[in-house]
C-alpha positions as CSV (number, residue, x, y, z in Angstrom):
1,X,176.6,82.3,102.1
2,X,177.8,82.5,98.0
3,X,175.4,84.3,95.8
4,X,175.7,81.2,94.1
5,X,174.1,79.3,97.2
6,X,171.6,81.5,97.3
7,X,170.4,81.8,94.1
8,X,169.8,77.7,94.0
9,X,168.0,78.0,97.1
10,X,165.7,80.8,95.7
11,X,165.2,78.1,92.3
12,X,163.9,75.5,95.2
13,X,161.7,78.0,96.9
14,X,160.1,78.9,93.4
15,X,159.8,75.6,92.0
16,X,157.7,74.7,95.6
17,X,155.6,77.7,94.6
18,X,154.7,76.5,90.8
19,X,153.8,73.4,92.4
20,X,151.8,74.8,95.0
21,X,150.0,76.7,92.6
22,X,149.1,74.0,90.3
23,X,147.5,72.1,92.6
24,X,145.5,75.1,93.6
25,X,144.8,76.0,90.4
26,X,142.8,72.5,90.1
27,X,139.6,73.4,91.6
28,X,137.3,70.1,92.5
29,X,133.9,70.6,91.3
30,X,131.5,70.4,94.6
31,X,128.4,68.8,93.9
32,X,125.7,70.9,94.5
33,X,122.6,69.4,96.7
34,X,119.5,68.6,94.1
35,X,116.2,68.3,94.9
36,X,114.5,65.4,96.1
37,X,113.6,62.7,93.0
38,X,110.1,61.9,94.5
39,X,107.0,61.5,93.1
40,X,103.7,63.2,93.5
41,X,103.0,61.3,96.1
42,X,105.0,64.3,98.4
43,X,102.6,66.9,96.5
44,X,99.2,64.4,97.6
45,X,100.6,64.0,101.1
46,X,101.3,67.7,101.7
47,X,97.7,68.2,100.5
48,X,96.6,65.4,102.6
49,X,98.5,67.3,105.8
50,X,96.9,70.9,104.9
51,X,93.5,69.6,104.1
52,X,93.3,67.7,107.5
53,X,94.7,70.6,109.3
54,X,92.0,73.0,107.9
55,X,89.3,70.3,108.9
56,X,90.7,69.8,112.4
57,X,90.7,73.9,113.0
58,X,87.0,73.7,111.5
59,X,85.6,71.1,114.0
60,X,87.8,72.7,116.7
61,X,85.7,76.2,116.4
62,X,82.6,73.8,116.1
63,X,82.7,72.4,119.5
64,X,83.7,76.3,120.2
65,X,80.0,77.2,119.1
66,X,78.6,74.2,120.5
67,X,79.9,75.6,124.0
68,X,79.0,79.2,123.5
69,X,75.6,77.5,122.6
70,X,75.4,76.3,126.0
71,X,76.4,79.8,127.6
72,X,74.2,81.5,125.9
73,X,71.3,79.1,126.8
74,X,72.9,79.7,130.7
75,X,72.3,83.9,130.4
76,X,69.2,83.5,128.5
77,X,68.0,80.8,131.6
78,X,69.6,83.6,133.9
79,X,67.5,86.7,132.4
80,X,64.2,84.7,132.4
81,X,65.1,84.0,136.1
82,X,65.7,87.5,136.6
83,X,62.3,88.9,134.9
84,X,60.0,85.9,137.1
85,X,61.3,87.7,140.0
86,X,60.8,91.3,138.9
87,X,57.3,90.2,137.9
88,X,56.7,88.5,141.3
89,X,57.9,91.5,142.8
90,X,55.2,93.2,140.8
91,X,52.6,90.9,142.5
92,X,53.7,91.7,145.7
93,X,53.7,95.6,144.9
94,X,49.8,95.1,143.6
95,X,49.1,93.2,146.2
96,X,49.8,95.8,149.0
97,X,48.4,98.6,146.7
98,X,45.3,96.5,146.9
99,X,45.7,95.8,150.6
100,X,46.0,99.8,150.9
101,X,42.7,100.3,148.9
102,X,41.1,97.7,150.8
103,X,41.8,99.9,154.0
104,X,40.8,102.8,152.1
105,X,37.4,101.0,151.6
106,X,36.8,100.0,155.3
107,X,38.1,103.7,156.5
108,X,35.4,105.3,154.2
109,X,33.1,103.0,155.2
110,X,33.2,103.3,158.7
111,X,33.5,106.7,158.2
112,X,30.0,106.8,155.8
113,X,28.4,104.2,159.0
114,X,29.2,107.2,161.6
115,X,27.8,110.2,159.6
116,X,24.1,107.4,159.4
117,X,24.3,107.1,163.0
118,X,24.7,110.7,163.9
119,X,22.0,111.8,161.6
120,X,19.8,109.0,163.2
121,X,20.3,110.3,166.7
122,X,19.6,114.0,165.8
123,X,16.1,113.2,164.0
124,X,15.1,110.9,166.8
125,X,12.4,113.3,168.2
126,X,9.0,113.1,167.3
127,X,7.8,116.4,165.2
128,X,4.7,116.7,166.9
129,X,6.4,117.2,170.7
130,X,8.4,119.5,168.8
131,X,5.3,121.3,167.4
132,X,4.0,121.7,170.5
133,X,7.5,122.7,172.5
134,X,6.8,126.8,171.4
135,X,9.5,129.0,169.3
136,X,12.6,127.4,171.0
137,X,11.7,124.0,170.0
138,X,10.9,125.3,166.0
139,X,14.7,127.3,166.1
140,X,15.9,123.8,167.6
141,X,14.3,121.8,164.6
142,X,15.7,124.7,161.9
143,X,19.1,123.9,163.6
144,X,18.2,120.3,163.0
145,X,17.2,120.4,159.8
146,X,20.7,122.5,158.7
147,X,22.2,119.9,160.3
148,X,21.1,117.2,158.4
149,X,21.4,118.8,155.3
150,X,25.3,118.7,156.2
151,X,25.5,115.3,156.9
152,X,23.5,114.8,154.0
153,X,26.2,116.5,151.8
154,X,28.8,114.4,154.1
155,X,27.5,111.3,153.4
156,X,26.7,112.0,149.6
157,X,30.8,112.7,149.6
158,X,31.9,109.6,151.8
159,X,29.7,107.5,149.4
160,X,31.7,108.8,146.3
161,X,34.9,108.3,147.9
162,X,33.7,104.5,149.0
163,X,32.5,104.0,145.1
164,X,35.9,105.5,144.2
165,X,37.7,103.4,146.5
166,X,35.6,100.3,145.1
167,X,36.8,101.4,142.2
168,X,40.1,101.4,142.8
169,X,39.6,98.4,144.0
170,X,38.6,96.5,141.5
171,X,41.6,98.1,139.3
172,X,43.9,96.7,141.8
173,X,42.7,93.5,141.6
174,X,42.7,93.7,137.8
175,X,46.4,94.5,138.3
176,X,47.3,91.8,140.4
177,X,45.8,89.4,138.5
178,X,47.6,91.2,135.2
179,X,50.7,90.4,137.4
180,X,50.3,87.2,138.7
181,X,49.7,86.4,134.9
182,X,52.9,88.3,133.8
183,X,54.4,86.5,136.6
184,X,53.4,83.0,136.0
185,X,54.3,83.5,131.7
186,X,57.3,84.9,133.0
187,X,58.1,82.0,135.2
188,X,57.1,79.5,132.2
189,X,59.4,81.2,130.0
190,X,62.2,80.7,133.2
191,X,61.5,77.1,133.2
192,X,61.3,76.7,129.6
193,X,64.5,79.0,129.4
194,X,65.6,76.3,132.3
195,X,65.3,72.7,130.2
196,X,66.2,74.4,127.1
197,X,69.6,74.9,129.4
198,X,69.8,71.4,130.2
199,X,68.5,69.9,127.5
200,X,71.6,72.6,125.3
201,X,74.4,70.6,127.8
202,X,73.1,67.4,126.9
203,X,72.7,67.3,123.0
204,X,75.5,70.1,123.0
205,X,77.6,67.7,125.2
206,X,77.0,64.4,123.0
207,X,77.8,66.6,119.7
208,X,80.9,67.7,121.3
209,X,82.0,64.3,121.8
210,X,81.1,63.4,118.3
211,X,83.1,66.2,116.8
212,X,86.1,65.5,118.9
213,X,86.1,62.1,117.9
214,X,86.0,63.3,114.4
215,X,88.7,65.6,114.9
216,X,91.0,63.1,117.0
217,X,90.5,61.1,113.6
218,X,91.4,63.9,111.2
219,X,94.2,64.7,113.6
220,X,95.5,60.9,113.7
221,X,95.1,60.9,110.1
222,X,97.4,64.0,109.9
223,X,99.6,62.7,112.0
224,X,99.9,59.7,110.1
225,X,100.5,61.6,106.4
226,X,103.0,63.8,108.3
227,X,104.9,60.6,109.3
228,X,105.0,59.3,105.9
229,X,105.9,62.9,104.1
230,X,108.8,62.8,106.3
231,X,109.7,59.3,105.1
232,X,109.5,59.9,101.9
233,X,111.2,63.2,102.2
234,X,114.0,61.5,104.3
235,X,114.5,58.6,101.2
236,X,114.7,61.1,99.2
237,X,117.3,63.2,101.1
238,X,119.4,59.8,101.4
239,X,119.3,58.8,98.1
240,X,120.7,62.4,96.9
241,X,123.2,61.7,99.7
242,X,124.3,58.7,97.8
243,X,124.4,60.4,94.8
244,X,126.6,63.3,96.6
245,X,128.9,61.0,97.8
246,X,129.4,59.2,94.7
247,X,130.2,62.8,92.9
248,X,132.5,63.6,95.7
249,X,134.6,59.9,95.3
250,X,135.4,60.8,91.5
251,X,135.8,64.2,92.6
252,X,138.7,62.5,94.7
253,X,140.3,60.1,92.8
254,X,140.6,63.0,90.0
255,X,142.7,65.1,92.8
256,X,144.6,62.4,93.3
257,X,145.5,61.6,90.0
258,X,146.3,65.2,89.3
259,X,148.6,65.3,92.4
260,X,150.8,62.3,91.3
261,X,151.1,64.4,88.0
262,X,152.2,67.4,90.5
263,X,155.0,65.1,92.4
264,X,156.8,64.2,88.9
265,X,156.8,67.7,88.3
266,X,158.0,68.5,91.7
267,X,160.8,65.7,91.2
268,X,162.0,67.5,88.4
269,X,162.0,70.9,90.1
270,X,164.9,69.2,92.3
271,X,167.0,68.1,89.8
272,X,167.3,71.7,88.5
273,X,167.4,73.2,91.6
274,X,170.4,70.4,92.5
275,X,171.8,71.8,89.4
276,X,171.6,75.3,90.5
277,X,173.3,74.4,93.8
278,X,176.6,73.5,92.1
279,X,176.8,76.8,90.3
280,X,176.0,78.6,94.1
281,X,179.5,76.6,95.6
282,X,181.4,79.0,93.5
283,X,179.5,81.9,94.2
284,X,180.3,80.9,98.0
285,X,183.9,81.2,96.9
286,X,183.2,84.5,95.9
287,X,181.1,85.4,98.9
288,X,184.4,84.3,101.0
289,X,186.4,86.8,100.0
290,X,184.2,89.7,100.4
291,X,183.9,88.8,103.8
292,X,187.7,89.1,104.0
293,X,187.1,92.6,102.9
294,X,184.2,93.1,105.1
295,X,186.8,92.2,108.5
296,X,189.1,95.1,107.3
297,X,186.3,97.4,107.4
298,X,185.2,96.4,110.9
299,X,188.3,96.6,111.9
300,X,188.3,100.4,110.8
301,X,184.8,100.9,112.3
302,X,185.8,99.7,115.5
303,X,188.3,102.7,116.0
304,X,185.7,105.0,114.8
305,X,183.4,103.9,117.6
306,X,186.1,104.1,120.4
307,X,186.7,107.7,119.5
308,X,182.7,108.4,119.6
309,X,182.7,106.2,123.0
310,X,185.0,109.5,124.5
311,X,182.9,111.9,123.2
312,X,179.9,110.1,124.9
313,X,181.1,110.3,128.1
314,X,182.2,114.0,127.5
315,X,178.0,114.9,126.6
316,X,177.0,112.5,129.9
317,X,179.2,114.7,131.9
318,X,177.0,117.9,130.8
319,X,174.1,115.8,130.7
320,X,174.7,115.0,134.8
321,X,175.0,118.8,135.2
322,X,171.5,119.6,133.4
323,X,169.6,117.1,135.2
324,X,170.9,118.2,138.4
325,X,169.5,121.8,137.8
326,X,166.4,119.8,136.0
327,X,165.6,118.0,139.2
328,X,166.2,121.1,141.7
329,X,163.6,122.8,139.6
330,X,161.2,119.9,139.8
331,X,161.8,119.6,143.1
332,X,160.4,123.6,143.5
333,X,157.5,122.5,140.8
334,X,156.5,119.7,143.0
335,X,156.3,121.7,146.0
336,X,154.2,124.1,144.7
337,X,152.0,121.3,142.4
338,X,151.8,119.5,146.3
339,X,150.3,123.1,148.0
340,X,147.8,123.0,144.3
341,X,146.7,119.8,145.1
342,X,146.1,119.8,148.5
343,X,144.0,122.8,147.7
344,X,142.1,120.8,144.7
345,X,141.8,118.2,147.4
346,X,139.8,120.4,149.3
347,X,137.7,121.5,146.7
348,X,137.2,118.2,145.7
349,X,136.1,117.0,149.2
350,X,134.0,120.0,149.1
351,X,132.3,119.2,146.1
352,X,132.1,115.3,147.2
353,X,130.3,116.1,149.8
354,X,127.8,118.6,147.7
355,X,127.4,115.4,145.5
356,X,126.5,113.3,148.5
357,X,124.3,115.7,149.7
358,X,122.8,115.7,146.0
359,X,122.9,112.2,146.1
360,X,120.7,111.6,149.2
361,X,118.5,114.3,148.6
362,X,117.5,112.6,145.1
363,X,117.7,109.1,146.9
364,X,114.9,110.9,149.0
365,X,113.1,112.2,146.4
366,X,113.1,108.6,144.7
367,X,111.6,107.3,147.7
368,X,109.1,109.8,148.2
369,X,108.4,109.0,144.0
370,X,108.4,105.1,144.6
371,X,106.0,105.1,147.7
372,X,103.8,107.6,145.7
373,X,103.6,105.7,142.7
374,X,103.6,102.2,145.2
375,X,99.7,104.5,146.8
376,X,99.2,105.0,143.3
377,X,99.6,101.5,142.4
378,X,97.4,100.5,145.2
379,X,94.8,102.9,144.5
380,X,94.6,101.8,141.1
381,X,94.3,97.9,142.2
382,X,91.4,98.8,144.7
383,X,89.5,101.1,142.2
384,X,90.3,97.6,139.5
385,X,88.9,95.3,142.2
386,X,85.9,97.4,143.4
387,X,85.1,97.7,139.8
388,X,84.8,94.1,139.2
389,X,83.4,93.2,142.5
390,X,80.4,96.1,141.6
391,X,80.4,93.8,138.4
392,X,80.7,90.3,140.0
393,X,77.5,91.1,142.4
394,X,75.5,92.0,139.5
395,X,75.9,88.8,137.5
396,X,74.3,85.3,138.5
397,X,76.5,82.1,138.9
398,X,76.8,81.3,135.0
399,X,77.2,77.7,135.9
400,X,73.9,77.5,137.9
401,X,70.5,76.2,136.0
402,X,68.3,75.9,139.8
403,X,66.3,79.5,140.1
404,X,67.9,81.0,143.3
405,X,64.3,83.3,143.4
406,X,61.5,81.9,145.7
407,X,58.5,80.6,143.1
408,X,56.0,83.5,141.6
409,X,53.2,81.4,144.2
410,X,55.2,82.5,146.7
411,X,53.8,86.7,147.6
412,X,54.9,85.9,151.1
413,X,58.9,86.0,150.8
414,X,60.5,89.4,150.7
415,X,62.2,90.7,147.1
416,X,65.4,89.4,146.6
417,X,68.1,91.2,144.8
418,X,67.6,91.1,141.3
419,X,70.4,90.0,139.2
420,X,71.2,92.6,136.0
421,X,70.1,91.7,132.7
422,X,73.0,90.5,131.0
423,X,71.6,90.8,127.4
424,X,69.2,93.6,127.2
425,X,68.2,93.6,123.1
426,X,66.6,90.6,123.7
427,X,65.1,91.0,127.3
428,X,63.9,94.7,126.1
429,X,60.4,94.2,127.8
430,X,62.8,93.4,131.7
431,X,65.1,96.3,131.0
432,X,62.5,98.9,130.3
433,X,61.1,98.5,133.3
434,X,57.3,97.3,132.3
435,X,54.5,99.1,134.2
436,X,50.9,96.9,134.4
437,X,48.2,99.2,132.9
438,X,44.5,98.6,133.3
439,X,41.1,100.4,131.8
440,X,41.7,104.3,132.8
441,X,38.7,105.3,135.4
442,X,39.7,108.8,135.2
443,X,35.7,109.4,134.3
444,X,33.9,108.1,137.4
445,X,36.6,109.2,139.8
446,X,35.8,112.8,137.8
447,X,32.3,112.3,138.3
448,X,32.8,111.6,142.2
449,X,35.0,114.3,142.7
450,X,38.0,112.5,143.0
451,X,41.3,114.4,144.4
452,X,43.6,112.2,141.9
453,X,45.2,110.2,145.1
454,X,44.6,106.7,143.2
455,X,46.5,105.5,140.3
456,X,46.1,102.9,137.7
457,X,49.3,101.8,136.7
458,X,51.6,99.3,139.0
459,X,55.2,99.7,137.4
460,X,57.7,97.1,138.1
461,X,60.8,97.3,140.9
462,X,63.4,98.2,138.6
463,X,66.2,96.2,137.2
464,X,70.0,97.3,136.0
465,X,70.8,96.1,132.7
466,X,74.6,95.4,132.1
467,X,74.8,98.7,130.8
468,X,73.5,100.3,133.9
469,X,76.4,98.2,135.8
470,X,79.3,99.6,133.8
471,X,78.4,103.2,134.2
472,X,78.3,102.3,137.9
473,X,81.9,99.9,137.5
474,X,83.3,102.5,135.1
475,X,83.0,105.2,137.9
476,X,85.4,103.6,140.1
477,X,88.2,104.2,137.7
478,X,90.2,106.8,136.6
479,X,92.8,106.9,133.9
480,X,93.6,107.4,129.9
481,X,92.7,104.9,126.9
482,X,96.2,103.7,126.7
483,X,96.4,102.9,130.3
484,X,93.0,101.0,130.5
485,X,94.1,98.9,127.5
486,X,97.2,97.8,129.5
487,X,95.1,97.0,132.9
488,X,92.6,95.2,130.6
489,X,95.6,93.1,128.9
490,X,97.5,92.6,131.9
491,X,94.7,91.5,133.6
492,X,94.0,88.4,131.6
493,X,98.1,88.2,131.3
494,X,98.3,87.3,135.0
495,X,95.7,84.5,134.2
496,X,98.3,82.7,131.9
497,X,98.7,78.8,132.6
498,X,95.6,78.9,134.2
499,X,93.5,75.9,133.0
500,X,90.6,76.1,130.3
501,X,87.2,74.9,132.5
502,X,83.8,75.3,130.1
503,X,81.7,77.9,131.8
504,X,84.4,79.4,134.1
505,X,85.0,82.6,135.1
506,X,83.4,85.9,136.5
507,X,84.1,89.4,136.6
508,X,86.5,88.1,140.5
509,X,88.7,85.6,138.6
510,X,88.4,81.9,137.6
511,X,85.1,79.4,139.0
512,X,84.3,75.8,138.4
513,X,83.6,74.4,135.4
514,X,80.2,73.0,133.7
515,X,79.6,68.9,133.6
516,X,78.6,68.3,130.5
517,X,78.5,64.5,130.6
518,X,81.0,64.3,127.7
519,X,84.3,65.9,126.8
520,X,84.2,68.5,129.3
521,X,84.3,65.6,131.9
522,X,86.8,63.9,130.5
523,X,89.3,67.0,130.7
524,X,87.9,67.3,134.2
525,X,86.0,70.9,133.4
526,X,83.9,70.5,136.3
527,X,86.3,69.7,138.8
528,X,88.6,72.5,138.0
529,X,88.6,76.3,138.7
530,X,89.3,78.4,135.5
531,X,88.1,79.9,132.4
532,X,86.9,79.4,129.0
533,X,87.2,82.1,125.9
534,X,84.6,84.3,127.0
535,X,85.0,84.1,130.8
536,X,88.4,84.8,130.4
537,X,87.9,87.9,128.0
538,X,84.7,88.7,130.5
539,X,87.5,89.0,133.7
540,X,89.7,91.0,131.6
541,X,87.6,93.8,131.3
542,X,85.8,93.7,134.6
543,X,88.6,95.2,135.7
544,X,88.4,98.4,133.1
545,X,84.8,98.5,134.4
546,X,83.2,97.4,131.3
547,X,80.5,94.6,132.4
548,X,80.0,91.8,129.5
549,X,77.5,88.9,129.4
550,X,79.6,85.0,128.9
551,X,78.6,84.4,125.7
552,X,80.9,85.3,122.9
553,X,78.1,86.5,120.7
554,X,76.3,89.1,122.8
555,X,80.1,90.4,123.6
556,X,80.2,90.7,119.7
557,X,77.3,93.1,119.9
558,X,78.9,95.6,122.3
559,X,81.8,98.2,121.4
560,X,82.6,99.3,117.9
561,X,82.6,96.6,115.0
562,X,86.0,97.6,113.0
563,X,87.3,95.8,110.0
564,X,89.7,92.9,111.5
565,X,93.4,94.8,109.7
566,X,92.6,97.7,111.2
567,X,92.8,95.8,115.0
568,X,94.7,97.4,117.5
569,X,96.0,96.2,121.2
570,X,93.3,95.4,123.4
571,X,90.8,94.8,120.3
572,X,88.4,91.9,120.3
573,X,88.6,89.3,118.4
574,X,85.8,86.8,117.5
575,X,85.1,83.7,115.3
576,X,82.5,82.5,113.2
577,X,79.9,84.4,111.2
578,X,78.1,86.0,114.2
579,X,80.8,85.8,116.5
580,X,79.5,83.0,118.3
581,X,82.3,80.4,118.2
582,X,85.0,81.9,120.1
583,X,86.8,85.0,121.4
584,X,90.0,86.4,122.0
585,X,92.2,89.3,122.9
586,X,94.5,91.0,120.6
587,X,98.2,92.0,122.2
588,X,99.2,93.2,119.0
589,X,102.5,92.1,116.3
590,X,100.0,89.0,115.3
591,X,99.7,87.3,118.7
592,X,96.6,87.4,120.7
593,X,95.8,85.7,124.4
594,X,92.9,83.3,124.4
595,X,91.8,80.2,126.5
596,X,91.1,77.6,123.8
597,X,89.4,74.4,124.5
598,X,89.1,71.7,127.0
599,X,92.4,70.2,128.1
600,X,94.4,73.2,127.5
601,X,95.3,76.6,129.3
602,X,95.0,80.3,128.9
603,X,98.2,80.9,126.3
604,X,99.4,83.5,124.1
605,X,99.5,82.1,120.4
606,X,99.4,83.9,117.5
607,X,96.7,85.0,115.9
608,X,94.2,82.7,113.4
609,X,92.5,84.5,111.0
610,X,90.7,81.2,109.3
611,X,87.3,81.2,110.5
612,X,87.0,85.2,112.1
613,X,84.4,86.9,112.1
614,X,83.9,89.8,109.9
615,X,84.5,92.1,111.9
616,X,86.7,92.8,115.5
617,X,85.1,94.5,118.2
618,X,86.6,97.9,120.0
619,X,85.5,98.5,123.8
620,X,87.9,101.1,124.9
């Protein structure tokens, strides 16, 4: 090719690149995205959405207290229950003291009727046939006479025991009546405790379906301003659309414009660059006879290159004879690399089969770890669920109102097993184990020369408070605070997707709901088998041996009370002022697990804090 040639086609090639940089150099000017031209109507409905939303989450932890109301009614009912039979127990207790003393009585009598008798028989003879019977007769009637003075002492003592003994008596009988009255207030309070219960479900049940209709309002009404935020957000967002697209058509027609200018210029690039192409013909011309040139001096090269070819072949000749002598001594190397590898190989199998060895031998050990840790596992699980079952006997049915205890009337029927007081603060006169005291007659039995066998004071068979249960529970377990928090948490964990029922759940697992007449029903609550807040939290640490009464607010009186940012994993954590409304367990990184209301499930969600209580509670 002529320099001449060239140098036009270089002129094309730049005047491409002037173009190409002009109409880069015309940068469109992108619309950028402006916010929605609304009025404050989008500020009312966004107010509208929050306030309802505040609202619904108020009336939600409403019906929560309404429930907890209606468990906490239930464990009241069940500790009055509890303290009717303790104190019917006590009647049965005085009444066999006062059976004992009434045997007492008859023994001493009997005993007192004997010693008259006797001494009746030995003074049966006449004193003047003994007069007259000489000296023997007079020693006989000396004899007598001790003898009588004996009985006389005997009988002076048998009557003091009998007054004693009537004594006693009439204590006992003061103390069964003191516990036939303790009994019978006791079983008042039961029943009281009893239609308070029912009479709780019922105005509980028809507030509950009051609030929830409230709330399905507010929530519709929520709903509804949501719908038409995102109308007026969506106009909005399509009439800046239209504006967009408008900025982007003039944006267009201005490229356009300015490329029409850039094909005019490019027109005119090609004229000069024809122009150019003329003057390149001649430096072709020029081009052409250099190559002339350039054959001669191939020409020349080529003879240079046949005398180089001969001295090639002379070097291959030398070359053959190296590599000869090259491969003879690779030959010897390989041999001897073969004899050092087969012994490697050997070593190598030798080590292979150490490593197998090593190999099965920690396989072995792993297996020997894994089934230890699988007895481990299983020991843990048994200790978990004898610790809850210790638990689960202790507690009544919470969904039960009847009185499983025969009636205080009833002295005939043997004691029944007594369940634990689940809320002991309040029940303080049932967990500290009353004792029936009457007027002290430690003066006449002194003054009868009593031996101190009688007592005056009945105390009452003995009943565990929920405390008493978790030192027992708590015994079955072994293991450190981190590793009770995780049993605790993955206890209620396993429980996930189970369903909500009001009033479910023991220290075992999930139970059948409460009828309530209302919403509850209409979820289905008391046909289904599952928890609600505080059963839930109530199962979870059964199995940590820590025994807790269903009712969110007595749980919110056990543990430590700690400031609610200072929660950790495994904390407590409650709603409303007294922790009354609602419980749930804290997993830590803002999410809690919690079974929330009719219709739902146990679910992880994250954690609320409008409407907690002041403080979170700490049991581990």
């Amino acid at each position: 090719m002529s320099r001449s040639r060239f140098r036009a086609r270089m002129r094309v090639v730049l005047a491409a690149a002037v173009c190409t940089a002009t109409l880069s150099a015309v940068t469109p000017a992108v619309a950028q995205p402006t916010e929605p031209v609304v009025g404050s109507s989008v500020a009312d409905l966004v107010g509208s959405v929050a306030a309802s939303q505040s609202e619904v989450d108020r009336l939600e932890l409403e019906v929560g207290s309404l429930r907890e109301a209606v468990n906490q009614a239930l464990v009241d009912l069940h500790d009055a229950q509890a303290g009717a039979e303790q104190a019917r127990q006590g009647v049965i207790v005085a009444r066999a003291e006062l059976d004992e003393t009434q045997s007492s009585i008859e023994q001493a009598q009997a005993r007192l009727d004997e010693i008259s008798r006797s001494a009746y028989r030995r003074t049966a003879t006449q004193p003047a046939v003994t007069t007259l019977a000489g000296e023997d007769a007079s020693a006989d009637s000396l004899d007598r006479q001790t003898y009588l003075r004996t009985n006389a002492e005997k009988e002076r003592a048998a009557i003091d025991r009998l007054d004693r003994l009537r004594t006693e008596q009439a204590n006992r009988e003061s103390q069964l009546r003191l516990a036939r009255d303790l009994a019978e207030r006791r079983e008042a309070d039961a029943t009281a405790r009893e239609s308070e219960a029912r009479s709780a479900i019922e105005d509980n049940s028809r507030r509950i379906a009051e609030t929830t209709a409230e709330r399905d309002r507010l929530v519709a009404e929520r709903d509804s301003a949501q719908e038409q935020l995102d109308e007026v957000r969506n106009d909005a967002a399509a009439t800046n659309a239209a504006q967009q697209g408008q900025q982007e058509q003039r944006q267009t027609d201005a490229a356009r414009k300015q490329a029409e200018n850039d094909a005019i210029a490019a027109a005119e690039a090609r004229k000069a660059a024809e122009e150019e192409a003329a003057t390149a013909e001649q430096a072709q011309a020029d081009a052409d006879a250099a190559a002339e040139r350039a054959a001669r001096d191939r020409a020349a090269a080529e003879a240079a290159a046949r005398e180089l070819a001969a001295a090639e072949q002379a070097a291959d000749a030398e070359e053959r004879e190296r590599r000869q002598a090259a491969e003879a001594e690779a030959q010897e190397a390989a041999r001897v690399a073969a004899e050092e590898a087969a012994a490697a190989e050997a070593e190598a199998a030798a080590r292979a089969e150490a490593r197998e060895r090593a190999e099965a031998e920690a396989r072995e050990r792993a297996r020997q770890d894994e089934q230890a840790q699988a007895y481990r596992d299983a020991a843990t699980a048994a200790a978990v669920t004898a610790a809850a079952a210790v638990i689960a006997e202790s507690q009544p049915d919470h969904t039960e109102l009847a009185n499983p205890y025969p009636p205080v009337s009833d002295e005939e029927s043997a004691p029944a097993d007594i369940a634990a007081v689940q809320n002991p603060v309040a029940d303080e006169e049932i967990a500290e184990e009353p004792a029936l005291v009457i007027p002290d007659s430690s003066e006449s039995s002194e003054s009868s020369g009593s031996t101190g066998e009688s007592t005056d004071v009945t105390t009452l068979p003995t009943i565990d408070t929920i405390e008493d249960v978790t030192d027992e529970a708590a015994g079955q377990l072994t293991g450190d605070r981190a590793a009770t928090i995780e049993s605790v948490i993955a206890r209620a964990q396993s429980q996930i997707g189970v369903p909500y029922a009001w009033g479910g759940g023991n220290a075992n697992g999930p139970t059948q709901g409460i009828r309530d007449g209302g919403v509850a029903d209409a979820n289905g609550d008391y046909n289904k088998i599952g928890f609600d807040c505080s059963g839930l939290v109530l199962y979870a640490f059964a199995g940590a041996g820590i025994a807790l009464p269903h009712f969110t607010g007595y749980q919110y009186n056990h543990g430590e009370k700690i400031d609610p940012s200072q929660m950790e994993r495994g904390d407590l954590i409650f709603y409303g002022p007294n922790g009354n409304h609602h419980v749930a367990i804290y997993l830590g990184d803002g999410m809690m697990i919690e079974a929330p209301n009719s219709g739902s499930h146990v679910q992880t969600t994250p954690v609320r804090w409008s409407g907690m209580a002041p403080h979170a509670v700490r049991l581990i």
